[in-house]
GULUMNU-20901 format. One record per residue (C-alpha): x, y, z. Coordinates in steps of 0.1 Angstrom, whole numbers, padded with zeros to 4 digits, always signed. Example, Ala and Ser with C-alpha at 12.3 -4.5 7.8 and 13.67 -1.06 7.14 Angstrom:
# GULUMNU-20901
+0123-0045+0078/+0137-0011+0071/
END
This chain:
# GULUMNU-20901
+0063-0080-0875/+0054-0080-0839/+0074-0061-0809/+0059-0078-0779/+0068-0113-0764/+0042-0139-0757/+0035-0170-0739/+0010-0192-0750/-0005-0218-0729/-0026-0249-0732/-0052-0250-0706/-0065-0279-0695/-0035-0303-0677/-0011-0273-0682/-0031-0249-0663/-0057-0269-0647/-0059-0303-0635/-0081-0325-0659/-0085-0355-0637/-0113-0342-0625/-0136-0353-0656/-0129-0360-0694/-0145-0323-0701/-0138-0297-0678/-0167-0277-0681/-0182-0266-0644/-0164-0246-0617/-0169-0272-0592/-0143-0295-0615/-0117-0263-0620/-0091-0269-0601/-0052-0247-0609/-0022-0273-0609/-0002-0262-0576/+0022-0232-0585/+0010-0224-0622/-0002-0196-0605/+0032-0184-0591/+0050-0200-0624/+0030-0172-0648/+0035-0142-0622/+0069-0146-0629/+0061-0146-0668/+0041-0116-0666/+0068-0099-0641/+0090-0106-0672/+0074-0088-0695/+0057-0114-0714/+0016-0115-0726/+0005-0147-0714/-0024-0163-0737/-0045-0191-0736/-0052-0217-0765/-0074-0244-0758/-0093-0272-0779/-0131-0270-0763/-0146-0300-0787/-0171-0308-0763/-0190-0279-0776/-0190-0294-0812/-0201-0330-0795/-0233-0311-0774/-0215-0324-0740/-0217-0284-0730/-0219-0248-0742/-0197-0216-0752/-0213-0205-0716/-0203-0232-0697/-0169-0221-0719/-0168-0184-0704/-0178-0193-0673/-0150-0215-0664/-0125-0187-0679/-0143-0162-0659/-0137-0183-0629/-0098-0196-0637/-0094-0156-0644/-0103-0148-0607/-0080-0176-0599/-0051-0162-0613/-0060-0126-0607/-0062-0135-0572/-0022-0145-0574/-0015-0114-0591/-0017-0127-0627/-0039-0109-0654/-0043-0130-0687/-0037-0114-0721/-0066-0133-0739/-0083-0170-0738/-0084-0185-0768/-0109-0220-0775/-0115-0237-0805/-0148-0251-0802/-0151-0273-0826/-0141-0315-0827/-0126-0334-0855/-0158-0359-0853/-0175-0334-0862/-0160-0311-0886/-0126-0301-0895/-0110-0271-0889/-0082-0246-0886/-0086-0235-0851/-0082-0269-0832/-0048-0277-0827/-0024-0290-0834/-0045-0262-0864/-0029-0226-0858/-0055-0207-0863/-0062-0193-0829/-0024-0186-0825/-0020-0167-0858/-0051-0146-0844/-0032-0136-0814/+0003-0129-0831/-0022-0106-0853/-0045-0092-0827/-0017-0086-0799/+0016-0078-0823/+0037-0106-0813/+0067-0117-0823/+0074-0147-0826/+0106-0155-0828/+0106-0141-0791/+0075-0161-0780/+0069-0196-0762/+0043-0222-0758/+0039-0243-0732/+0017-0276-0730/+0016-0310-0722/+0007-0331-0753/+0021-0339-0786/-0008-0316-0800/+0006-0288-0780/+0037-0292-0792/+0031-0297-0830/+0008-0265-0829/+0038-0247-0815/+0065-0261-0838/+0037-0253-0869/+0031-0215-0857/+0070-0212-0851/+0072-0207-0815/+0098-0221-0790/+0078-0248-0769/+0081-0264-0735/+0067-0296-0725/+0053-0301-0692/+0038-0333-0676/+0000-0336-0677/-0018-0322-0643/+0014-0317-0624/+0036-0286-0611/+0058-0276-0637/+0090-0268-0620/+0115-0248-0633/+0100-0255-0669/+0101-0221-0676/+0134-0211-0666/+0149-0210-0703/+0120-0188-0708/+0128-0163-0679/+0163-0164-0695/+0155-0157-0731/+0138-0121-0719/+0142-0097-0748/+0165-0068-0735/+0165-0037-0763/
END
């Protein structure tokens, strides 16, 4: 049983806007939805790890590569360290169900089980936040508390139940 308290987050449309192109796989296309930035300062401020889970099929489908993959993080990592925010972990699953099955795609938990694991998490003081029904079945499957937000916009004050659900010893 973990002691620390986690938020996992989808990446593309939570974090990033994904109009830009069907696979958001270049820089150029990276873009931070307006305020996520500000939104997981406060989370880190509040003593949570924030970590990223994201389904990266287009690696499975040859559309582009694990380094296309880590540059992009590299790059949405200097976003967000710019506003103050340092990331726990990234997370991908890079495999796509026209391909091959697996445990690590979600709504799979795989790649969340890793982290609880890897990082000591508990869960029953940890979130997810995304904006699909994938999202939200991987988070109801790995028992976390979930919170929806709408696809490529701000998120408002989505995470204020989180911010009042801090874990005081």
């Amino acid at each position: 049983m973990g002691h620390n308290q986690a938020v996992f987050i989808d990446r593309d449309g939570t974090i990033n806007d994904k109009t830009p192109a069907y696979y958001i796989y270049t820089t150029a296309n990276f873009k931070l939805i307006e305020g996520v930035g500000a939104n997981l300062k406060k989370l880190q401020d509040a003593g949570y790890l924030l970590i990223v889970i994201t389904n990266q099929g287009g690696i499975d489908k040859g559309e582009y590569t694990h380094k296309d993959v880590a540059r992009v993080h590299r790059y949405m990592r200097e976003l967000l360290e710019s506003e103050g925010v340092q990331l726990t972990d990234v997370f991908y699953c890079p495999h796509h169900s026209d391909v091959q099955e697996c445990e690590c795609r979600k709504p799979g938990t795989l790649l969340i089980e890793e982290a609880i694991e890897m990082y000591e998490i508990d869960r029953e003081c940890s979130w997810f936040i995304g904006d699909s029904d994938v999202d939200m079945e991987a988070a109801k499957r790995a028992g976390l508390r979930k919170i929806r937000v709408e696809t490529n916009k701000p998120w408002g004050d989505a995470i204020q139940p989180i911010l009042d659900d801090v874990y005081k010893p």
